[in-house]
Structure formats: structure tokens, C-alpha cells
N, C-alpha and C positions, 0 to 999 in steps of 0.2 A: 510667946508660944514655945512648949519644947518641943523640940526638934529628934522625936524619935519613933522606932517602930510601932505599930498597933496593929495587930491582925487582921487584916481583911482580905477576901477573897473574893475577886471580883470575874466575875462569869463572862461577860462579854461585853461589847462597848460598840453599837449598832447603831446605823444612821436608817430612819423611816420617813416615808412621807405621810403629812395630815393629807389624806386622803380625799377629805370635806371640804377643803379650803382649797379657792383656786391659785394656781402658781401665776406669780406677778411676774413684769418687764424686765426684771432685776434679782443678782442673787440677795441683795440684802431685804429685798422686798416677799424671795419666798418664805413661807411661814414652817418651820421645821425643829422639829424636838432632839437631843438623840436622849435613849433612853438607854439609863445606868441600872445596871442588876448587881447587886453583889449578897457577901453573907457578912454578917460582924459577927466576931470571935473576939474572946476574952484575952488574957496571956495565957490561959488555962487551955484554949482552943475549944471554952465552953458555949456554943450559941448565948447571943444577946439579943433577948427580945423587948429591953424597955425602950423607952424614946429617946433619942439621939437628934442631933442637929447635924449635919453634911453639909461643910461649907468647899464649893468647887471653883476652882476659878484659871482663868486663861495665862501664861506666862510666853517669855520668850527663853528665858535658860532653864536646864533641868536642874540647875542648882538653888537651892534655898539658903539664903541668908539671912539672918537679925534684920536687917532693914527692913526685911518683907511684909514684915504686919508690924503697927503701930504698939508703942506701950502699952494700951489699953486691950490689944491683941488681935482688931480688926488689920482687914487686907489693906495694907499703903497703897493707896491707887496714884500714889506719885512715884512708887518704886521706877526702878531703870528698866526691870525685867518687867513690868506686870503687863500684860496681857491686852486691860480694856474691859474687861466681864469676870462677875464673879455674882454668885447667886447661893443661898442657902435653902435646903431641904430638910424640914422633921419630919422623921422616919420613926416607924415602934416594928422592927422586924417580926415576924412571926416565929415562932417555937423553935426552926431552925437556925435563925439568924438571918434570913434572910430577906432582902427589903427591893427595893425596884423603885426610881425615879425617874422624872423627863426633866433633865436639861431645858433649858430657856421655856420653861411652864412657869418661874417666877420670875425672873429677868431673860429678856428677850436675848437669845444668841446675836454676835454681831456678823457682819459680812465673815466669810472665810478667809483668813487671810495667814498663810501660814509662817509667812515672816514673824506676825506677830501673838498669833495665835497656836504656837508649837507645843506645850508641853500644857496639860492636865494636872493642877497640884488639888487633891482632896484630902481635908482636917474632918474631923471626928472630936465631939463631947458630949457630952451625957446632956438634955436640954436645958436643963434647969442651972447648969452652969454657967460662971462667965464667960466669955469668948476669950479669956486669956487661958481656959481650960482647952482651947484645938490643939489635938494631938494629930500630927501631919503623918499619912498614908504613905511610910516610903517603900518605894515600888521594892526595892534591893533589898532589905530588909536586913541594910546593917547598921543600924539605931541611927541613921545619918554620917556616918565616919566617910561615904565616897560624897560624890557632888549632884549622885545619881535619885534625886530627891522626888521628880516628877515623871508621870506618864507622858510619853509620846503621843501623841492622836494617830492613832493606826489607819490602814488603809481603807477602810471603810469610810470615813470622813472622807477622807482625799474623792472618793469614788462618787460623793455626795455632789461634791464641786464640778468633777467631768460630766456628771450626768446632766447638771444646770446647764454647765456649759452647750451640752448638746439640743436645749431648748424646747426638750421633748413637748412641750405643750405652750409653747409663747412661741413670738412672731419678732419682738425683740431682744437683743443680747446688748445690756449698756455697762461700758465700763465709764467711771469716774460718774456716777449717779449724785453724788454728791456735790458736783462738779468744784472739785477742788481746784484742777486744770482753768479751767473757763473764768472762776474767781479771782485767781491769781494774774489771769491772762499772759501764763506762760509756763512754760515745760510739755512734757511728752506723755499721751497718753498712749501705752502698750498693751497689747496684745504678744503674747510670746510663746512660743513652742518648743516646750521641752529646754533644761535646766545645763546638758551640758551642749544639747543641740544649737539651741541660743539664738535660734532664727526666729524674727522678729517682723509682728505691722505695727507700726506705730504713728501717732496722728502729729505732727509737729503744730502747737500751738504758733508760736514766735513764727514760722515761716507758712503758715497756711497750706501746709500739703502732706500728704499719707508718707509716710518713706518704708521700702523693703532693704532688706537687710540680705537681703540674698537672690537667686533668680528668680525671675518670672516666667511662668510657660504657662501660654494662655490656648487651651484648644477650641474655643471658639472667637467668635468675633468681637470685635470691639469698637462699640460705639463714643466719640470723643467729639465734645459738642463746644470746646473750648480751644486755647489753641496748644501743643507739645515745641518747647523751647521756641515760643515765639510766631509758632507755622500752625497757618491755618490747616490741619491737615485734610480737611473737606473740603478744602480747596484743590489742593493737593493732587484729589481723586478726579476732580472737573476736569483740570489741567492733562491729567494724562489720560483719561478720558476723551479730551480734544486734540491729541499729539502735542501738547505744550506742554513743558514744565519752565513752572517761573520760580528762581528766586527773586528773594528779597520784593515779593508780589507787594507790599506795602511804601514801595519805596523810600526805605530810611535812606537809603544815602550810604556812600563812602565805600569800602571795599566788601566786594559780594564776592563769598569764594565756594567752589566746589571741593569740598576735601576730600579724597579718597584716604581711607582709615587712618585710625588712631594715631597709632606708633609710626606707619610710613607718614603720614602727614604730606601728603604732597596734593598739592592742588592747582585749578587752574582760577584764577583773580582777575576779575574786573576793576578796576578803581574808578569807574567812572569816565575815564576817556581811551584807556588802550587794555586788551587781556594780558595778562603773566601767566606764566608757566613755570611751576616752581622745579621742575626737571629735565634732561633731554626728550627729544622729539625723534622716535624712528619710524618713519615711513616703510614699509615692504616692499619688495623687489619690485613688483608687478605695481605700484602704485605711484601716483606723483602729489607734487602740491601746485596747483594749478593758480597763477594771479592772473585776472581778468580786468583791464584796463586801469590796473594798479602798480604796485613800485612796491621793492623792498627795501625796505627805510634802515638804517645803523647809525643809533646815536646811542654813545654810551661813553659815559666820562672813564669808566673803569676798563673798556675791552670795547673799542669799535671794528671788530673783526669779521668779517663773515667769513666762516672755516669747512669749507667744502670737501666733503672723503667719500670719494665715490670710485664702485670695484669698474666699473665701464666710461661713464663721459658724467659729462654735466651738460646737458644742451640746453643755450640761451637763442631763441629764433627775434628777440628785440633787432630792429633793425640797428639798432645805437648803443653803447653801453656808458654809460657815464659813471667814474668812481671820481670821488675826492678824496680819495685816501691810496693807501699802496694794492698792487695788485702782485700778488703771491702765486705762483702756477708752477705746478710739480710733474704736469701733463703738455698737451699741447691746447693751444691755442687754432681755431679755423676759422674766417669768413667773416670776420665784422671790425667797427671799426671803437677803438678803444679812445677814451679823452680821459689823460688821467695826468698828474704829474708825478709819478712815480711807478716802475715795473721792477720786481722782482722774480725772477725766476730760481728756483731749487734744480737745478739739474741742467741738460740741452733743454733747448726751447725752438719746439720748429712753429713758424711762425707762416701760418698760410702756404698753399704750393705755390707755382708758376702761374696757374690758373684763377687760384684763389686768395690775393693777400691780405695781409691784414693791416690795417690803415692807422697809424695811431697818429692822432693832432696833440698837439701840445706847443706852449713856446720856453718852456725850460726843462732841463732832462735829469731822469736819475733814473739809470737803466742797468743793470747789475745780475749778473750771472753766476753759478759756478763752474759752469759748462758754455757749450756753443748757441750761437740766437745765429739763425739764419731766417733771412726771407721777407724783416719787417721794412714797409712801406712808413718812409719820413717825412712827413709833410711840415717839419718845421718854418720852416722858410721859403714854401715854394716849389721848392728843387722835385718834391718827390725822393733823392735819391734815397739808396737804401743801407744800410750799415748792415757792414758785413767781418769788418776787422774787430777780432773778441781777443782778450788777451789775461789771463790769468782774472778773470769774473768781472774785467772794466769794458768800457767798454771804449772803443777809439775813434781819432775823429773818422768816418769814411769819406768816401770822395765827394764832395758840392758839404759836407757839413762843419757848421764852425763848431772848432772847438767850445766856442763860450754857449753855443747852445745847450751842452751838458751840465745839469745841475752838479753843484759839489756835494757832498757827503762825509760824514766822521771816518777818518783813519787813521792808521797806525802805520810807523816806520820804525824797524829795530834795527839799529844802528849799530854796523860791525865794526869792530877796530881794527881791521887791516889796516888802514891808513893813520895810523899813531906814532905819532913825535916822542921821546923821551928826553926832557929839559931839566938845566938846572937853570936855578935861577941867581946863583950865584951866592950863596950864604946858604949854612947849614945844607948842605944834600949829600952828606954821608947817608947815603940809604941804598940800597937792592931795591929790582923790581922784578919778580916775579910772574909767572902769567900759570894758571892752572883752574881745572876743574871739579866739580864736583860728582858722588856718584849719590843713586836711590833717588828719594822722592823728591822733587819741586829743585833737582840741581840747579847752581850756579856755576857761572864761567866766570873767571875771573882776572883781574892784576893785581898781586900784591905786594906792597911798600911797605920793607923791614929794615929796622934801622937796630947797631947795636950800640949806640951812644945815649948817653944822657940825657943828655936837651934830644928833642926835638929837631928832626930833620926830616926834609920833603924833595919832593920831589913831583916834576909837570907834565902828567899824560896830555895831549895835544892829539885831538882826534878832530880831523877836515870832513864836515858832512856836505855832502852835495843832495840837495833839498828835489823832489822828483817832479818830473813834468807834469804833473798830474795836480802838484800843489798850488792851492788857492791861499789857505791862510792857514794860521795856525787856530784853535781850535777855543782861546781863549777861557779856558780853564785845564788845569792840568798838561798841559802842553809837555813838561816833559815830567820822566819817570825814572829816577835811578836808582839802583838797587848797591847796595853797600852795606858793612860790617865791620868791628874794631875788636882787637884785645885791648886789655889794659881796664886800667878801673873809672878812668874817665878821661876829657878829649886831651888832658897833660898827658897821656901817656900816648894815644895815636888820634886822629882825626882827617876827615875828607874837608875840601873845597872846593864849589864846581862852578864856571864859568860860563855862560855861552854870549858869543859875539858874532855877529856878521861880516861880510867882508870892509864894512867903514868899522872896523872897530868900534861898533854901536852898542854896548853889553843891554843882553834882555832880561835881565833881573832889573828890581832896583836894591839898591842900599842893603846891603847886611842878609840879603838872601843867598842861600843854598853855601853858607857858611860854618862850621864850627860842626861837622856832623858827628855823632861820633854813638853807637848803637854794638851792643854786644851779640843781638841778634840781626840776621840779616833785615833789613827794614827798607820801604821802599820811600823816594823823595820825591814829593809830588811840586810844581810848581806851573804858577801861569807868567807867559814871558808877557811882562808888561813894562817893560822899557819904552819909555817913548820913544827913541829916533830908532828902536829894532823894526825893521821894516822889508824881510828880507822877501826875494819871488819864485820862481819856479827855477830850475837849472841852477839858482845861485849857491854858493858855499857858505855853512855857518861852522864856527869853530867851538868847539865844547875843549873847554881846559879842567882838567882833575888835578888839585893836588892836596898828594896824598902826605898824611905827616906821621911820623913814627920815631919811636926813643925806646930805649932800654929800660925798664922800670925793676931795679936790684939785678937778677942772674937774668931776669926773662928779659927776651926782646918781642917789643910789640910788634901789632902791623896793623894798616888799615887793608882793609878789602874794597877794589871800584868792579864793580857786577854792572850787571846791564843798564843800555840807556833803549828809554823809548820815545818816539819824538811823536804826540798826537795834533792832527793837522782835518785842515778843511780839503779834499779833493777829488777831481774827476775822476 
């Protein structure tokens, strides 16, 4: 077929309804024409009133291409653009040129479908022709040079389809009549509103249910004879109805929770034997939580604390109190009797008046203050007496109480060097010792060992610790901590050596420990005295020996630095 202009004028392009015929379930089931008016004109612009063939037919592009009809000149109805429909009309216009047909009067129109059915391409030849004589109608009317080859279907078609849609006379509205969906048993059957609106009902085959694409706002009621995620919701209504509401009314088992909203997510969880609370708990001034012939239970691997902040009191009227763990109190204490093995107080601690004391039972003690405890009732051993002697947050023995009644506890002794020896040992101790401080963040106090020789020279800090009455044992990890530092580039240039001994000369290292130290930044030396015959007791003296080594490395002279010692011990 060539591909060029032919004159025609075409009048209007109008969708009607058969009037006679009733309108079916379905748009492809209504019965409907559109009907084509036009004039045909010569190249003369002279009316043609012989007989002509009109061949019309449905595409998806307005462009025409060679593929589009066969050799032979008929419509490829395997083309990529073609349509699906295509139907011929002979015409003998009358005097003017002008003629008038109905569309699917000889091939039925197919469903409306404007994906596929977008553009109008009508050929033109004289009848008695072959069909490689169609000469194609283009709308432009520039011999084909643009792409703009076929008619658009105008809004009158469109307006054809909204009116279906509106079911002005049927009861039902089917999409996928075909049931392509249903054959296949799977994909989505749509319904959609508006192109750039894009809101959508559509019927999910694969998962069995409608899905909206956007909100819902429903002004009347809703009837639901099934269940909504699971929940019977006519149950639901029974339920609060009766003052009950039940989850989990089927009893599946396992964790039933209440979630208050989405994004906060916080709920309260049953698992089956105790509630959770996924957040704190505030009670109101005026209000309490009230246990009736019950206990409050704290088991927690992670936090067994019960952490009381209260602007007035906490009042317990339990005749008894029993903890197994520590009792913490930033307030005071009144009127009852405590069985714990362990008190801690944050501040004074008034502990019952004259009138009203408070009785604590126990047979081992760890009782620990920052401030003053007066008042408490001992019933360790009998005596009753009461302890009254507090001394920098320990606690002492008071009069009728043994000392060994007081549990021990983790502590710390920083050990001064007032009492320090300065030794040679007889070889090599060309060296200076130093003593100075540091200034700004995390300072050290120090002794430093400078040497301006060659080799290697040292020299023996000797510092007498007297061990406190308070001490049980040492603490048997990390037990002591010493702090030090070196110039130089490694222990050939300076390095530490640290000793400790008792008064048998019994050393608390073993073998080869807290030797050869040697760190360009301050570093701390951790160590556990595990000496077998170290064995030292309260009141007794242990002797810590440093020594320090130091050389001259070319012009520069090195040093070691001895920083602090900490002694970590078991005590009252």
C-alpha cells in the first residue's frame, strides 16, 4: 500500500446507542455501532460518487509502517501495533461526495480498550481494485513525511465507556468476563480511577482478597461475617458488650500482647505465665499499688534491683521485711525489722528513734555508709548491742560486737611513699632520682631514674607498706596496680622492676613477673600476688621494691618514671 494523502473530509466521529437491543452484564457484551460520516474528494477537491471500498481498522501507534499490511496489501494482523479489529465498507457517495457508515455493522467492535485500541487508521480504493490499491487517509495531510498517520478516537468514544461504566441500565459491572485471571489462576483484576490519580480496587487472585490502594472512609456500617487479622470481630462486640474483652479468645498459645500504636509499639505481654511491660510504670500522686496477701518477687539475671524514687516516703506496713540481696536507702529507715546480708546507705542513715528501733538479724555483715548510721538494733550474736562507732563509710567494731561478725568487701589502698628507702645495689647505680609532678588531665605523681651513662644503671625505691586493720585478704585478681613510663626506644635504654615481699621475705609474684617493664606511654601494671608462702595479715608490713634502670642513649639521657601503686584487698 502507498503511504500517502487522499482527500477526505470527515464530518464527525459519534458513539450511539442501538436503541432496540438490550444492554448486556458486560461492556464487550453491549451491542453498539459508531457511525462514520465523511465526503471523498478527488486531488481536484472534485466530489466522488462511484463506489469505493473503506477499509478501517484499530491500532496502538499513529505511525504507519511497511509491516503494517502484507505483500498482497491486506491488514497484518500479526503486526506489533495492530489493534485486534478491522472491518471493510462499500460505499457509492452521493453527488456530493458524501457517504456514512456504522462501524462493527460488518465485524463486531471489540471491548474498549484504549491501550490497544488507540488510533483509527482508514485506506480508501476504488472497489473493483485490488487491495494493494488502499490509499491510507492521513489525518496531517503531509503525503506521510511525519509519523502522524492515524486518528486518535476522540472523546466521544471515551464518554461511551464512562457511561457503561455507570450501568445505566444492568445490575451488573464484570471485569475480566473472559476470565483471563481465573484461567490462568493468578494476577490482579483492576478496577482503577483515573490515570495520573492512580488509585486503585483491585481483586488479588494469588492471595484471595480485594486490596485498596489508598484510604477507606466508610460512613456507614459494616457488616464482617468472617474474621479481620485473625479476630473474630463479632465476638469482639459480645465481649464488650459483657464488660470483657478477650484476646487471643481461641487460645493459640504463646505470647498475647496488647500494643498500643504502630511506631510507639509498646505493649503489655503475657507469655503464658507472668505479664511484661515493655515500658516504665507511673503511678499518680494520689494513687498506690496495692499487694494483697502477695510479695514482690526480683529475679533478673540482668538488673535484680528494685529502685524506689519517691518525693515523700515509701511506706511498707509488712510486719517483716526480707531481702536477699543489698538494701540501698538514700532516706531513712523506721519500725521494722530488716534480715538481709548486706545494707547500704547513700548518705546519714537514721535508723529508728529511742522509741522505735529497727532490728536487723543477720549472722555475717556488710554494712557501709557515706555518712553517719545511728540507732541500729544488733542482734548478731545475742547481745542486742548497737553500733554506733562510723568512721570515714566503714563501719567499727561497737561495744559486745566481734569484729569477725563483719562481712569483708572489695577495696582499695593508695599507697604513699613517704616511707621510701633509696638503695644501691652495688653495680651500676650511676643514676639520679628525681621525684615530681604532673599538671591538666589524669596527672601523675612521680619518681624519676635518670642516668647519663651508657649501660645501664639502676637504682632501688624501697617503700614499707603497713597493710590496714580492716584487711582480710587480698583480692586475688589484680591485687596490685602500678603506674609507670620510659624514654628511650626500648627496655636497653630505660626500664622498671617491681618486687613485693612480706616481712619473711616471702616475694608475691612468681617467676619472671612485673619484670622488664618498659612503655613510652604512661601504662598501668596489673598483677595477682600468687606467691605461695605470701601470706601476709592485718597490721603486718609488705615491702614493694622498684627498680628503676636508666642509660644515656647518644646526647639524650633516658629515665624511667615509678607513678602510683594501688594495693586491691578483701576488707571490713
Amino acid at each position: 500500500m502507498q503511504k500517502f494523502f487522499a482527500k477526505i473530509t470527515v464530518f464527525l466521529l459519534i458513539l450511539v446507542y442501538v436503541l432496540n437491543l438490550t444492554i448486556q452484564t458486560s461492556i464487550a457484551a453491549v451491542p453498539t455501532i459508531i457511525v462514520y460520516e465523511g465526503r471523498l474528494l478527488d486531488s481536484s477537491n472534485s466530489p466522488i460518487a462511484t463506489s469505493h471500498s473503506i477499509r478501517f481498522s484499530l491500532w496502538t501507534s499513529a505511525d504507519w509502517v511497511a509491516g503494517d499490511t502484507t505483500a498482497g496489501g491486506a491488514v497484518n494482523t500479526g503486526a506489533a501495533n495492530y489493534g485486534g479489529w478491522y472491518e471493510v465498507q462499500t460505499v457509492t457517495p452521493n453527488s456530493n461526495g458524501t457517504f456514512s457508515v456504522n462501524l462493527g455493522s460488518s465485524t463486531s467492535l471489540p471491548s474498549i480498550d484504549f491501550t490497544n485500541h488507540k488510533y483509527l487508521q482508514v485506506e480508501v480504493k476504488a472497489a473493483a481494485d485490488a487491495d494493494t490499491a488502499y490509499q491510507l487517509m492521513d489525518p496531517s495531510g503531509d503525503s506521510g513525511v511525519d509519523t502522524d498517520d492515524r486518528k486518535q478516537l476522540g472523546t466521544m468514544l471515551y464518554a461511551y465507556v464512562a457511561d457503561i461504566a455507570e450501568g445505566a441500565s444492568t445490575e451488573t459491572f464484570v471485569l475480566d468476563e473472559d476470565n483471563t485471571i481465573e484461567t490462568a489462576a493468578t494476577g490482579t483484576i483492576k478496577l482503577q480511577f483515573g490515570t495520573t490519580l492512580n488509585k486503585y480496587l483491585e481483586y488479588d487472585y494469588d492471595n484471595s482478597y480485594f486490596d485498596f490502594n489508598g484510604n477507606l472512609n466508610v460512613q456507614g456500617n459494616i457488616t464482617v461475617s468472617g474474621l479481620v487479622d485473625g479476630v473474630d470481630v463479632s465476638a469482639l462486640g459480645q465481649q464488650t458488650a459483657s464488660n470483657t474483652f478477650t484476646l487471643d479468645s481461641d487460645d493459640t498459645g504463646g505470647n498475647v500482647d496488647l500494643i498500643f500504636g504502630t511506631t510507639v509499639a509498646e505493649y503489655i505481654r503475657h507469655d503464658g505465665t507472668l505479664f511484661h511491660l515493655s515500658d516504665d510504670i507511673r503511678i499518680p500522686t494520689d494513687k498506690k499499688i496495692e499487694l494483697r496477701d502477695s510479695a514482690i518477687y526480683i529475679n533478673s539475671s540482668a538488673d535484680g534491683q528494685l529502685d524506689i524514687d519517691a518525693d515523700t516516703e515509701v511506706e511498707i506496713t509488712a510486719p517483716t521485711v526480707d531481702l536477699n540481696g543489698d538494701l540501698d536507702v538514700s532516706g531513712t529507715i523506721n519500725g521494722t525489722t530488716i534480715s538481709t546480708t548486706a545494707l547500704d546507705f547513700q548518705g546519714n542513715a537514721t535508723i529508728g528513734t529511742n522509741a522505735d528501733t529497727l532490728a536487723i538479724e543477720t549472722s555475717d555483715w556488710d554494712i557501709s555508709t557515706t555518712g553517719a548510721i545511728t540507732g541500729i538494733s544488733l542482734d548478731a550474736d545475742g547481745t542486742g548491742n548497737s553500733i554506733t562507732n562510723i568512721e570515714n563509710g566503714d563501719i567499727k567494731a561497737g561495744a559486745g560486737i566481734e569484729f569477725s561478725k563483719l562481712a569483708s568487701r572489695v577495696k582499695k589502698y593508695f599507697v604513699t611513699m613517704n616511707d621510701l628507702t633509696i638503695l644501691k645495689d652495688g653495680t651500676n647505680n650511676n643514676a639520679t632520682v628525681y621525684t615530681d609532678s604532673e599538671t591538666g588531665a589524669d596527672p601523675h605523681q612521680y619518681y624519676e631514674i635518670e642516668s647519663g651513662q651508657n649501660t645501664l644503671q639502676d637504682l632501688d625505691l624501697k617503700i614499707k607498706v603497713k597493710l590496714p586493720e580492716d584487711f582480710v585478704d587480698f583480692s586475688s585478681t589484680n591485687d596490685l596496680s602500678f603506674y609507670y613510663k620510659n624514654t628511650g626506644t626500648d627496655a636497653t635504654d630505660s626500664k622498671l622492676d617491681i618486687l613485693v615481699e612480706d616481712d619473711d621475705g616471702d616475694d608475691a609474684f612468681t617467676a619472671a613477673d612485673g619484670q622488664g617493664l618498659f612503655n613510652t606511654s604512661w601504662t598501668e601494671y596489673t598483677d595477682e600476688f600468687d606467691g605461695g608462702s605470701f601470706n601476709p595479715a592485718a597490721g603486718e608490713y609488705i615491702y614493694i621494691t622498684i627498680k628503676g634502670y636508666a642509660s644515656k642513649s647518644g646526647s639524650t639521657q633516658q629515665s624511667a618514671y615509678a607513678g602510683e601503686l594501688v594495693l586491691t584487698y578483701y576488707g571490713r
